[in-house]
N, CA, C and O of each residue as an XYZ file, in Angstrom:
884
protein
N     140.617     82.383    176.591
C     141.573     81.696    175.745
C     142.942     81.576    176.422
O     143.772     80.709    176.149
N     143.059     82.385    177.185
C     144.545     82.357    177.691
C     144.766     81.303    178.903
O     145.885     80.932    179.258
N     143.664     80.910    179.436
C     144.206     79.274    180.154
C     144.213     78.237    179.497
O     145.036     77.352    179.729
N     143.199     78.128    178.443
C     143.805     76.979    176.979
C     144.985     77.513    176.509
O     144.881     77.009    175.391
N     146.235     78.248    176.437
C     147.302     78.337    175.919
C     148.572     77.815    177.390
O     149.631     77.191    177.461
N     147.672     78.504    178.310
C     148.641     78.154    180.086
C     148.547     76.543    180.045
O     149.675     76.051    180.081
N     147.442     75.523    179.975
C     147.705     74.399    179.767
C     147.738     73.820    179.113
O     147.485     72.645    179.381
N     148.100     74.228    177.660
C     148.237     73.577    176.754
C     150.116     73.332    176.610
O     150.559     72.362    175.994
N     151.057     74.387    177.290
C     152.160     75.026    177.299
C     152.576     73.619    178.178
O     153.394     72.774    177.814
N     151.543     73.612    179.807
C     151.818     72.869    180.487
C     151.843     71.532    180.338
O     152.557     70.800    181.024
N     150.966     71.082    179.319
C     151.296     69.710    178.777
C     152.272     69.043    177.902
O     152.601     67.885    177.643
N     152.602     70.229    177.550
C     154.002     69.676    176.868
C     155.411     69.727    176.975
O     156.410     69.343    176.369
N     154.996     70.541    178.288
C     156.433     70.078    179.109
C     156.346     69.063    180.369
O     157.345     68.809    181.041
N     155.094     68.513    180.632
C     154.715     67.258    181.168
C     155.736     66.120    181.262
O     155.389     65.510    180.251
N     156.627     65.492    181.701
C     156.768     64.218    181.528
C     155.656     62.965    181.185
O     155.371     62.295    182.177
N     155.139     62.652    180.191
C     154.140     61.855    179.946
C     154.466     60.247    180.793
O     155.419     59.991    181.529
N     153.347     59.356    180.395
C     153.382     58.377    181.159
C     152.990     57.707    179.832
O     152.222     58.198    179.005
N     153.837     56.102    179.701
C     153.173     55.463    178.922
C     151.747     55.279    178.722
O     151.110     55.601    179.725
N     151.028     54.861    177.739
C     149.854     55.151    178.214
C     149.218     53.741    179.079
O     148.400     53.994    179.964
N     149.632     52.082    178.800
C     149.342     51.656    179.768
C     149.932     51.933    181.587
O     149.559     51.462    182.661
N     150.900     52.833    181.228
C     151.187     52.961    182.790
C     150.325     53.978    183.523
O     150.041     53.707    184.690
N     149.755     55.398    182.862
C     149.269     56.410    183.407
C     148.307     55.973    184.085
O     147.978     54.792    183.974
N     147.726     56.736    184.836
C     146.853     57.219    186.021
C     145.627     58.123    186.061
O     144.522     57.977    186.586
N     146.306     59.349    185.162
C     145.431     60.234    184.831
C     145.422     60.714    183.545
O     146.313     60.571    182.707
N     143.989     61.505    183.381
C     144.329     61.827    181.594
C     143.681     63.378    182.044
O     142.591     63.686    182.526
N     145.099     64.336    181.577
C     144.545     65.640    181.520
C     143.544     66.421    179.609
O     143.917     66.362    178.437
N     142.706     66.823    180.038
C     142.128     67.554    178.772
C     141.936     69.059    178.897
O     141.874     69.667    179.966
N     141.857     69.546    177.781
C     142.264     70.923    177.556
C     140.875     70.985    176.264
O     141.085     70.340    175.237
N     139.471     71.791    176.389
C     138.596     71.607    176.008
C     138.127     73.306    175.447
O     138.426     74.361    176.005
N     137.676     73.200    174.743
C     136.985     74.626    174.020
C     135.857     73.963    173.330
O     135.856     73.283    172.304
N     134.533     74.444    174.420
C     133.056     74.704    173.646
C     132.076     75.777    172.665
O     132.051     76.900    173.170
N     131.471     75.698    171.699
C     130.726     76.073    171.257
C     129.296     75.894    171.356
O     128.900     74.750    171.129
N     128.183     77.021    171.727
C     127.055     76.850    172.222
C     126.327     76.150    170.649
O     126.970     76.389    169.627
N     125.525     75.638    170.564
C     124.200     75.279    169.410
C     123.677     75.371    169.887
O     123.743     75.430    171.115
N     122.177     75.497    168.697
C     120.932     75.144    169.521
C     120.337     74.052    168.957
O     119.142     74.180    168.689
N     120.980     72.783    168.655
C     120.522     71.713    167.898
C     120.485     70.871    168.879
O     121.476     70.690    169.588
N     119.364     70.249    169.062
C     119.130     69.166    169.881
C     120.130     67.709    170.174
O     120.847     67.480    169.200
N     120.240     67.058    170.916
C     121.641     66.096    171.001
C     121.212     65.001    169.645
O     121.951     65.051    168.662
N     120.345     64.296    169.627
C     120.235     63.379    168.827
C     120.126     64.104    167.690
O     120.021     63.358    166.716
N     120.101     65.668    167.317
C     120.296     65.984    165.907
C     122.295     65.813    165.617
O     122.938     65.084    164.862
N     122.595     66.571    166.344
C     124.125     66.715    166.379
C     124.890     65.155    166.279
O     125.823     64.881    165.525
N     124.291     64.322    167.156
C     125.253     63.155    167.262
C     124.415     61.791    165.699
O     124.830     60.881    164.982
N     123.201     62.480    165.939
C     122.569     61.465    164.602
C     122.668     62.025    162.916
O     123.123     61.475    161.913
N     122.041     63.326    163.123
C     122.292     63.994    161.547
C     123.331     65.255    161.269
O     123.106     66.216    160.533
N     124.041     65.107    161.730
C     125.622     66.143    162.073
C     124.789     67.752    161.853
O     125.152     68.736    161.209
N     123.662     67.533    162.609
C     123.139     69.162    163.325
C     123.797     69.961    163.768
O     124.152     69.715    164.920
N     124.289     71.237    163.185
C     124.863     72.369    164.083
C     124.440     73.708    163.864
O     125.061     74.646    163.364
N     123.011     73.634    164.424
C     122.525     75.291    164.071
C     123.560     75.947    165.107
O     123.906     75.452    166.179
N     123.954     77.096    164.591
C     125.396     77.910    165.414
C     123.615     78.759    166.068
O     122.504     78.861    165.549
N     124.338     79.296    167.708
C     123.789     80.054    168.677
C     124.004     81.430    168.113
O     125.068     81.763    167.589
N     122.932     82.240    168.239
C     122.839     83.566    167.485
C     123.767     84.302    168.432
O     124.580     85.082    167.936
N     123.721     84.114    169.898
C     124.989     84.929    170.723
C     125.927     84.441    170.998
O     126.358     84.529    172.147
N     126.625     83.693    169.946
C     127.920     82.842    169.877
C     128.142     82.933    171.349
O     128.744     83.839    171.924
N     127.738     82.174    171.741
C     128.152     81.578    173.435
C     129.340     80.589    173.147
O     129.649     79.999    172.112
N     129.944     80.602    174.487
C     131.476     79.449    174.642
C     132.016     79.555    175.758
O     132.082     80.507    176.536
N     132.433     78.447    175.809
C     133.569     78.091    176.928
C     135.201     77.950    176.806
O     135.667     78.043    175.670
N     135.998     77.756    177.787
C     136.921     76.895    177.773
C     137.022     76.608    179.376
O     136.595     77.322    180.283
N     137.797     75.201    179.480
C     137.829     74.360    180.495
C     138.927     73.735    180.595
O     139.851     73.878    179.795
N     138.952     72.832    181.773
C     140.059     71.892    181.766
C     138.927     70.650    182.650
O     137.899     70.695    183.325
N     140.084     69.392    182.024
C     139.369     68.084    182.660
C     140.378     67.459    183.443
O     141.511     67.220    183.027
N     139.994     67.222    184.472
C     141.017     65.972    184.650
C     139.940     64.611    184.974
O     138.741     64.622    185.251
N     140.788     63.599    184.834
C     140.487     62.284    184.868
C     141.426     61.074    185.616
O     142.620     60.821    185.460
N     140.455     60.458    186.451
C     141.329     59.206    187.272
C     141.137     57.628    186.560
O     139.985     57.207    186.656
N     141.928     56.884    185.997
C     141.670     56.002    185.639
C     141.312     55.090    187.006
O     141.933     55.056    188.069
N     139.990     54.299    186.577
C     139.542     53.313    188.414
C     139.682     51.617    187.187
O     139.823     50.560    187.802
N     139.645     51.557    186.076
C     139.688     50.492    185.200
C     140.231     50.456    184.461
O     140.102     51.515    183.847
N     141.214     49.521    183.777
C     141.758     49.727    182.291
C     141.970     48.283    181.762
O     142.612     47.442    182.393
N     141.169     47.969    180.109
C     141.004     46.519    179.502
C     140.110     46.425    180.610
O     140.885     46.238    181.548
N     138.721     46.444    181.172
C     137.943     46.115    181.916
C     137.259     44.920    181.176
O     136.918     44.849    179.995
N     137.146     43.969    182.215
C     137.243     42.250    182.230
C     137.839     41.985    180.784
O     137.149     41.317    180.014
N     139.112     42.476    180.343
C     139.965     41.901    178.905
C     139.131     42.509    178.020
O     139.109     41.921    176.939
N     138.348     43.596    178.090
C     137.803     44.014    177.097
C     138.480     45.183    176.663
O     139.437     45.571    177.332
N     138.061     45.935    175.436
C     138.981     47.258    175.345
C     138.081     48.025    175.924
O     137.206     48.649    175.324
N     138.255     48.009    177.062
C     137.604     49.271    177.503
C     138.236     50.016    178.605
O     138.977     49.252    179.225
N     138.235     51.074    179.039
C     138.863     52.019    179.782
C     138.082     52.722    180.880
O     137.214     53.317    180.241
N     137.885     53.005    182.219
C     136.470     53.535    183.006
C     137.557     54.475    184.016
O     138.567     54.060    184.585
N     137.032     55.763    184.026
C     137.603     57.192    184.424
C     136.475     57.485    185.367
O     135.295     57.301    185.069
N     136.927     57.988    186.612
C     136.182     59.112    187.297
C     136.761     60.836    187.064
O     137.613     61.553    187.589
N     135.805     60.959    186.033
C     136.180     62.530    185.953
C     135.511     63.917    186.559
O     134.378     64.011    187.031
N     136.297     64.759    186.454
C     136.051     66.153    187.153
C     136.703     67.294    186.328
O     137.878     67.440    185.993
N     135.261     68.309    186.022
C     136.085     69.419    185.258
C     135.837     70.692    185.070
O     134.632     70.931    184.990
N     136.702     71.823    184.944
C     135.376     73.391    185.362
C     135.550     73.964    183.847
O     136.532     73.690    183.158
N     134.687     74.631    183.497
C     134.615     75.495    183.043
C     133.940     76.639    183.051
O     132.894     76.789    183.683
N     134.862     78.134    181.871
C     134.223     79.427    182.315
C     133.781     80.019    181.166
O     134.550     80.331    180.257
N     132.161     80.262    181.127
C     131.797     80.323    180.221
C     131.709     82.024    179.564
O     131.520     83.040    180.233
N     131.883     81.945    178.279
C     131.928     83.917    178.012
C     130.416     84.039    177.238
O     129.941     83.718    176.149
N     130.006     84.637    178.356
C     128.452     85.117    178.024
C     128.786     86.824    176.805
O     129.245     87.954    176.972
N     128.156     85.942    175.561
C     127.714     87.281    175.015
C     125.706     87.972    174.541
O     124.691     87.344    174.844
N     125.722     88.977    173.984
C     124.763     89.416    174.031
C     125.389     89.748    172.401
O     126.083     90.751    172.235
N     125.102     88.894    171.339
C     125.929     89.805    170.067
C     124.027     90.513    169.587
O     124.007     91.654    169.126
N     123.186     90.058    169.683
C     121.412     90.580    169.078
C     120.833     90.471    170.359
O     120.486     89.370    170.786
N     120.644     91.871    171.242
C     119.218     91.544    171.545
C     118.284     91.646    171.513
O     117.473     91.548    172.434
N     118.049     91.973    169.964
C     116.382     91.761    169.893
C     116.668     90.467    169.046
O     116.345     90.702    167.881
N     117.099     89.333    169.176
C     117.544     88.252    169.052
C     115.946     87.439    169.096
O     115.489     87.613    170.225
N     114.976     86.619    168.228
C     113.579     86.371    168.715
C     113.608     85.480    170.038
O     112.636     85.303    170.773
N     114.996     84.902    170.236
C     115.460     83.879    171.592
C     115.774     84.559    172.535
O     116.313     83.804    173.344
N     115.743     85.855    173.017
C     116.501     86.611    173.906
C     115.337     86.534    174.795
O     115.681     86.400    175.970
N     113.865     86.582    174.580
C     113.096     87.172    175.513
C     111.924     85.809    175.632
O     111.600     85.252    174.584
N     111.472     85.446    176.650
C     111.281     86.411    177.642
C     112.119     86.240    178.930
O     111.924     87.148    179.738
N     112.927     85.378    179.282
C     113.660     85.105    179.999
C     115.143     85.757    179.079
O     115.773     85.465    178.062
N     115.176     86.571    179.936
C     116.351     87.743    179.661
C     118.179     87.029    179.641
O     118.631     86.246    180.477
N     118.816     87.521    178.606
C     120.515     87.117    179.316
C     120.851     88.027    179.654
O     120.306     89.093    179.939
N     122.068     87.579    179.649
C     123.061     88.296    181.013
C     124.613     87.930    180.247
O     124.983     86.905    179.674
N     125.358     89.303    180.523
C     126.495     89.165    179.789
C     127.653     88.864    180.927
O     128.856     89.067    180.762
N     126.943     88.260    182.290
C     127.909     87.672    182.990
C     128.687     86.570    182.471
O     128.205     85.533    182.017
N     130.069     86.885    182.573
C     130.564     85.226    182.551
C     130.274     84.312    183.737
O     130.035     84.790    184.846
N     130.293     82.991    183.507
C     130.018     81.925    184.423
C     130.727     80.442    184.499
O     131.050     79.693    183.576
N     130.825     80.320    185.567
C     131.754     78.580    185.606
C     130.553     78.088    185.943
O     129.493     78.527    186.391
N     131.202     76.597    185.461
C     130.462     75.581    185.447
C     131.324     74.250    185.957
O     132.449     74.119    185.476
N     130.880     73.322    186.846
C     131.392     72.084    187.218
C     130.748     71.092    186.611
O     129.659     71.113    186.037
N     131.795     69.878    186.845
C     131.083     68.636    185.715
C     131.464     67.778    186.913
O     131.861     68.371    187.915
N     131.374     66.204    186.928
C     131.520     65.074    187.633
C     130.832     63.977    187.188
O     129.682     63.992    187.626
N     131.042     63.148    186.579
C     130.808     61.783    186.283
C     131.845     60.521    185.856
O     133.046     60.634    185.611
N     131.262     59.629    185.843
C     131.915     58.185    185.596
C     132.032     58.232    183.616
O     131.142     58.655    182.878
N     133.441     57.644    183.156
C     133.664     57.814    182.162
C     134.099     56.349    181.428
O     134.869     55.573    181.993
N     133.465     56.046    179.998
C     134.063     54.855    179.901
C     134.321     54.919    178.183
O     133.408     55.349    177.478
N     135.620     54.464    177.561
C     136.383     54.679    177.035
C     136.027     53.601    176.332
O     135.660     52.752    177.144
N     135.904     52.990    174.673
C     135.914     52.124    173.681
C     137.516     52.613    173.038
O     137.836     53.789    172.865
N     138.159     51.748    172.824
C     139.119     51.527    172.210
C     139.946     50.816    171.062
O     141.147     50.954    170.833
N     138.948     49.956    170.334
C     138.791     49.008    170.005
C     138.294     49.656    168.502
O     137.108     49.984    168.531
N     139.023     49.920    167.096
C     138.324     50.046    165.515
C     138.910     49.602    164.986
O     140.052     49.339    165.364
N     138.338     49.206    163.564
C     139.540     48.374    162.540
C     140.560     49.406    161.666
O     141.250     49.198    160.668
N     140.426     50.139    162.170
C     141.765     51.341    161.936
C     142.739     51.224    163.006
O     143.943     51.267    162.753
N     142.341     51.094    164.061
C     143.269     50.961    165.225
C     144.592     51.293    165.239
O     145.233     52.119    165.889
N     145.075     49.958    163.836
C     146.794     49.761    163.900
C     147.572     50.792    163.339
O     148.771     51.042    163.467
N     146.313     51.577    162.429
C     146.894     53.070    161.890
C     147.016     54.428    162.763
O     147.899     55.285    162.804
N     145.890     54.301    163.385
C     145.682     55.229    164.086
C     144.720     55.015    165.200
O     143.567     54.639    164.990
N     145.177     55.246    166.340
C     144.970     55.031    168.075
C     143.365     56.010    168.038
O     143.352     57.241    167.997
N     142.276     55.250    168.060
C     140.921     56.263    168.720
C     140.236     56.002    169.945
O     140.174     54.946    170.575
N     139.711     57.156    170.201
C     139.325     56.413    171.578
C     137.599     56.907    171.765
O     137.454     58.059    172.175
N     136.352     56.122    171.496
C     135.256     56.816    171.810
C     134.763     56.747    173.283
O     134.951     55.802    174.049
N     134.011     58.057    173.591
C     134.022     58.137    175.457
C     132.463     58.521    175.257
O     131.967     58.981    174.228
N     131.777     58.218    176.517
C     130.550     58.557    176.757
C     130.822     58.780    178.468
O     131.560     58.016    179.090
N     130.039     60.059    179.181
C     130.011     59.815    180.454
C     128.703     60.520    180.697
O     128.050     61.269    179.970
N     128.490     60.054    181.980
C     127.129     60.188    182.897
C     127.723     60.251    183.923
O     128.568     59.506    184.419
N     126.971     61.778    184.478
C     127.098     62.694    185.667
C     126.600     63.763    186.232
O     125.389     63.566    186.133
N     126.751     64.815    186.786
C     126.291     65.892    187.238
C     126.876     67.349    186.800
O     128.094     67.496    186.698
N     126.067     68.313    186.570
C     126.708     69.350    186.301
C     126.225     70.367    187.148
O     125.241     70.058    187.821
N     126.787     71.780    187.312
C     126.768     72.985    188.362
C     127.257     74.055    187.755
O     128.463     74.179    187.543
N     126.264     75.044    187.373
C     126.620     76.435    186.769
C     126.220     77.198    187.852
O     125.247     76.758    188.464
N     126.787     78.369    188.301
C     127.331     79.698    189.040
C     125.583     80.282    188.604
O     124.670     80.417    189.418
N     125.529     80.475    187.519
C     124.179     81.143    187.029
C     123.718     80.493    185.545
O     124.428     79.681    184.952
N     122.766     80.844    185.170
C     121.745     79.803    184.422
C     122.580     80.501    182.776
O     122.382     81.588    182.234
N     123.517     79.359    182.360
C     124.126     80.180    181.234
C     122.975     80.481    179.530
O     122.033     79.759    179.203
N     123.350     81.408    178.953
C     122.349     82.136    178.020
C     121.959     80.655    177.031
O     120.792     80.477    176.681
N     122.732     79.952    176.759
C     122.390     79.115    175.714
C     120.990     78.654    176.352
O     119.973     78.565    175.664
N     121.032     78.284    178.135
C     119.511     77.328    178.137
C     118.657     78.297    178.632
O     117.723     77.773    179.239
N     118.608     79.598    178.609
C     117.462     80.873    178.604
C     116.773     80.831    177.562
O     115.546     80.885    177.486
N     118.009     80.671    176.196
C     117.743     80.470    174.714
C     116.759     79.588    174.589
O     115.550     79.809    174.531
N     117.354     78.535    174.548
C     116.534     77.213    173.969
C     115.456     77.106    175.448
O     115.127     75.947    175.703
N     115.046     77.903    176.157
C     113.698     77.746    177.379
C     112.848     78.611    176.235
O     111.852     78.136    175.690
N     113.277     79.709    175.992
C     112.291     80.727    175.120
C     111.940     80.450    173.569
O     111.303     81.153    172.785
N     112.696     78.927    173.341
C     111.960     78.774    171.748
C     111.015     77.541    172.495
O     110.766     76.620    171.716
N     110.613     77.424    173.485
C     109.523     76.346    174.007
C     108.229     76.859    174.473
O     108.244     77.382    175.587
N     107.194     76.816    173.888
C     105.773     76.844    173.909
C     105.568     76.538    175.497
O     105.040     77.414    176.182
N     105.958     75.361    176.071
C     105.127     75.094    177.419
C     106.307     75.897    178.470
O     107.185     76.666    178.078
N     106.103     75.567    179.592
C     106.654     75.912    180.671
C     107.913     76.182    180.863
O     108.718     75.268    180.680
N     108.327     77.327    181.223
C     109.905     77.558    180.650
C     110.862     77.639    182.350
O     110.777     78.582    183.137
N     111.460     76.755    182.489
C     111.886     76.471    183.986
C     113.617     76.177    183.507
O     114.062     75.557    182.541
N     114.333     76.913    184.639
C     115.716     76.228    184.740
C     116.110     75.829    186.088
O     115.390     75.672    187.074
N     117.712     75.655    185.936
C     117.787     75.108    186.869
C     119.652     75.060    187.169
O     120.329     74.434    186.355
N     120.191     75.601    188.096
C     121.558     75.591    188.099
C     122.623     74.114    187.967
O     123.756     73.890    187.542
N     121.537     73.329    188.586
C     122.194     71.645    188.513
C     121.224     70.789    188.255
O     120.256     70.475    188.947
N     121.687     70.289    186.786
C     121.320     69.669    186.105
C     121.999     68.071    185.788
O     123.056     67.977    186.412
N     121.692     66.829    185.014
C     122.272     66.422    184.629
C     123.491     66.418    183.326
O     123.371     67.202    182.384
N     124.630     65.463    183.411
C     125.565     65.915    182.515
C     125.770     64.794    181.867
O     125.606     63.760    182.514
N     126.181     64.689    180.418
C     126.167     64.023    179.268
C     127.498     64.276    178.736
O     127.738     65.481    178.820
N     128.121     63.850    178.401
C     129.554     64.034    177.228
C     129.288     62.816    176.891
O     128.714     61.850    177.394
N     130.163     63.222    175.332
C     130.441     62.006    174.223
C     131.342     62.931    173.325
O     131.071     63.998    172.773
N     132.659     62.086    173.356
C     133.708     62.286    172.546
C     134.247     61.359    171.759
O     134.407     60.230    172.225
N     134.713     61.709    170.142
C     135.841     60.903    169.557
C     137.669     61.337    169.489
O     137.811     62.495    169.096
N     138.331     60.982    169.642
C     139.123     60.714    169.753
C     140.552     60.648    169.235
O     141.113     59.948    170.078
N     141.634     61.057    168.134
C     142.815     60.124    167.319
C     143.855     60.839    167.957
O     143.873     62.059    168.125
N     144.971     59.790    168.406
C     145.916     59.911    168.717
C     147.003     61.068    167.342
O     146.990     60.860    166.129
N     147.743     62.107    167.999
C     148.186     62.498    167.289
C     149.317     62.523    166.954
O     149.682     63.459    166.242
N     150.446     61.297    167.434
C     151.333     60.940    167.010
C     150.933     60.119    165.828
O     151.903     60.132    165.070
N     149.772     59.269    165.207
C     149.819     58.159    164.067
C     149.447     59.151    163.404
O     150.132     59.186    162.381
N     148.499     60.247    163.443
C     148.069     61.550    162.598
C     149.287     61.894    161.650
O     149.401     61.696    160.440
N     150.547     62.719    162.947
C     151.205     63.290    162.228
C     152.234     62.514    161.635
O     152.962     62.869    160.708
N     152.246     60.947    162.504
C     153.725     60.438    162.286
C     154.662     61.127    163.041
O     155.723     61.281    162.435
N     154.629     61.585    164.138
C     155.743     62.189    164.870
C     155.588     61.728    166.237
O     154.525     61.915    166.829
N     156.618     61.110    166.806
C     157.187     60.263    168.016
C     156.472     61.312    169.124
O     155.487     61.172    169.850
N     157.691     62.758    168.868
C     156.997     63.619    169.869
C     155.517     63.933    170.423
O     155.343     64.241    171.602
N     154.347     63.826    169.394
C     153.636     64.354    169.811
C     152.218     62.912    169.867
O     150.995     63.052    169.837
N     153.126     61.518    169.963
C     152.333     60.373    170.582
C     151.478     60.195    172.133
O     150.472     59.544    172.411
N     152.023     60.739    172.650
C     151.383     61.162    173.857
C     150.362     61.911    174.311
O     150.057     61.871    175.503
N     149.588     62.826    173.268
C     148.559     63.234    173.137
C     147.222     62.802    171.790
O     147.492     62.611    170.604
N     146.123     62.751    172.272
C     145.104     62.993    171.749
C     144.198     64.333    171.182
O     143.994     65.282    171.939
N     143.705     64.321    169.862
C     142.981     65.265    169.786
C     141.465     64.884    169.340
O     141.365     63.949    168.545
N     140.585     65.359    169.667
C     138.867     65.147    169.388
C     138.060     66.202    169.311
O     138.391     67.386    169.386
N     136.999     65.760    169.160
C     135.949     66.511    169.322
C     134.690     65.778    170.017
O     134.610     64.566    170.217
N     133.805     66.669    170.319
C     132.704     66.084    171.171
C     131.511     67.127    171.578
O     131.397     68.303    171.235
N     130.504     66.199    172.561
C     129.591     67.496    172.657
C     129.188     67.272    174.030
O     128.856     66.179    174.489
N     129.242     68.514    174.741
C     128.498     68.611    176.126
C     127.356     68.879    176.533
O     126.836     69.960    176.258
N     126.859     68.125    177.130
C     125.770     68.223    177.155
C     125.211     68.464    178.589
O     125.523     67.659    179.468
N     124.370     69.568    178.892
C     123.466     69.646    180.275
C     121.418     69.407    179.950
O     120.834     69.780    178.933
N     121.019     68.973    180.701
C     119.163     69.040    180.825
C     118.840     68.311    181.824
O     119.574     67.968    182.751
N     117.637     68.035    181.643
C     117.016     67.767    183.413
C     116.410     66.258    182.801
O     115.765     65.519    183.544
N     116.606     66.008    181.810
C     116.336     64.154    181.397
C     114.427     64.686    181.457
O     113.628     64.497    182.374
N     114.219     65.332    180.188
C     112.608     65.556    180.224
C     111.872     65.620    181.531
O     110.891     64.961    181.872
N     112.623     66.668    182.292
C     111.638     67.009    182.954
C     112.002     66.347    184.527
O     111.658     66.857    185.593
N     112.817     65.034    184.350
C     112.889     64.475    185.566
C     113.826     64.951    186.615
O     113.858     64.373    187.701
N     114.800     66.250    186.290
C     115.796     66.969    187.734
C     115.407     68.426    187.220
O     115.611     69.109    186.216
N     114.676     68.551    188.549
C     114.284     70.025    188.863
C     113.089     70.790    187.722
O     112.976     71.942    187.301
N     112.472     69.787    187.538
C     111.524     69.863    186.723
C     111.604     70.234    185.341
O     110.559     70.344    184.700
N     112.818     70.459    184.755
C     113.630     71.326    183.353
C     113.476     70.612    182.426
O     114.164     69.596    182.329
N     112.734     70.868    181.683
C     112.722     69.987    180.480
C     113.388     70.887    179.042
O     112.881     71.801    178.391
N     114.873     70.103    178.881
C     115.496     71.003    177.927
C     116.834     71.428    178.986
O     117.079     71.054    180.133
N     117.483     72.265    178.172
C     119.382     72.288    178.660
C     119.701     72.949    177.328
O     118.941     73.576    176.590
N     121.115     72.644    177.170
C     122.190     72.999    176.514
C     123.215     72.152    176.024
O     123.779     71.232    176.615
N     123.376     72.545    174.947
C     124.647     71.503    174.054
C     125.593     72.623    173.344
O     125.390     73.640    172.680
N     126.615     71.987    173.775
C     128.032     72.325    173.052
C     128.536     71.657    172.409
O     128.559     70.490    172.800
N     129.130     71.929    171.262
C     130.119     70.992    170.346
C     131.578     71.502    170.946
O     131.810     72.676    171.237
N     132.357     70.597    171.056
C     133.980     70.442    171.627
C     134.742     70.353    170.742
O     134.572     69.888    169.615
N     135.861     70.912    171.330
C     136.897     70.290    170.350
C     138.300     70.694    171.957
O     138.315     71.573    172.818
N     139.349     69.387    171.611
C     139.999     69.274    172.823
C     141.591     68.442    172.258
O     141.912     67.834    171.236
N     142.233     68.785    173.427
C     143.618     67.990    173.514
C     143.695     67.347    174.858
O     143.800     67.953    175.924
N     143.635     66.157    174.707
C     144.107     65.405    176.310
C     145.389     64.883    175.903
O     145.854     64.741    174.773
N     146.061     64.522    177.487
C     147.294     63.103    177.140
C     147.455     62.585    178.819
O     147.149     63.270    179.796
N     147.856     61.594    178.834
C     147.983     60.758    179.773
C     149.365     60.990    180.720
O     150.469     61.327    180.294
N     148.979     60.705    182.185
C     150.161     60.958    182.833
C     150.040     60.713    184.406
O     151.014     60.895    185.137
């Protein structure tokens, strides 16, 4: 928690950048492990909570390479981002703990993919949103407990894998139209979910991963 407070401190003594002028968009991210599958979470607002409350926190940064791409509202980022995850053990005779064992190591994790930004709702003029989807790569230090978890509630073949593919999808509202306050227009707040797996089976044979629900502060600069 204490580098989400170091850059959260640091962003607000930032000189911001308009936002059509900026360059980059810093985020400031805190995950929660589930074990609800992605299309439960993003289709029927699924959030079975992880019995060893697993989590992260991270930081993102982001390069804008597009912005209004061909006059459309759209926005396209090459992003990069670590996070360190706090492995707990709160049950282990947990029925998910075994047979592939955790580990109360903490662990980082790297992200990297192409990011593209919708900007465009009929709320808009009230309030600034921004929905993001990206596709990329991810890299954990060691195989974090959430996808030991969800390997050991699977009947067939239970395989991991340190690099996997990576998934995010975030929403978005500006929190200057939120609060009505000038000062704090320059940032965004959302939520979202991270996502790692091997795309059924197709990287490194893994069928299955890990999802986090987010919640974050970015702003532009």
């Amino acid at each position: 928690m204490k580098i989400i407070l170091v850059f959260l401190t640091a962003m607000l003594t930032f000189k911001m950048a308009a936002a059509e002028d900026a360059k980059y968009i810093l985020r400031v991210i805190h995950g929660e492990a589930t074990y609800s599958d992605l299309y439960k979470i993003l289709l029927e607002n699924d959030r079975e909570k992880d019995h060893q409350e697993g989590s992260f926190n991270g930081i993102q940064l982001e390069k804008f390479i597009a912005k209004d791409y061909k006059n459309h509202p759209i926005d396209i980022t090459l992003m990069g981002s670590f996070f360190l995850h706090n492995q707990n053990i709160k049950d282990p005779y947990d029925e998910y703990a075994q047979p592939l064992e955790l580990t109360e190591k903490d662990t980082y994790q790297v992200n990297t993919g192409i990011k593209m930004y919708w900007k465009k709702f009929p709320w808009s003029n009230l309030v600034r949103t921004r929905l993001a989807v990206l596709e990329g790569a991810s890299y954990t230090e060691h195989i974090i407990n959430i996808e030991r978890q969800n390997q050991n509630r699977r009947s067939s073949k239970k395989t991991t894998s340190n690099l996997l593919n990576y998934l995010e999808t975030s929403l978005a509202f500006n929190m200057g139209d939120l609060t009505r306050s000038e000062q704090l227009e320059p940032y965004y707040f959302g939520l979202g979910v991270s996502h790692r797996s091997g795309i059924f089976g197709t990287i490194n044979n893994v069928n299955g991963g890990s999802n986090f629900i987010t919640f974050f502060v970015e702003t532009h600069f």
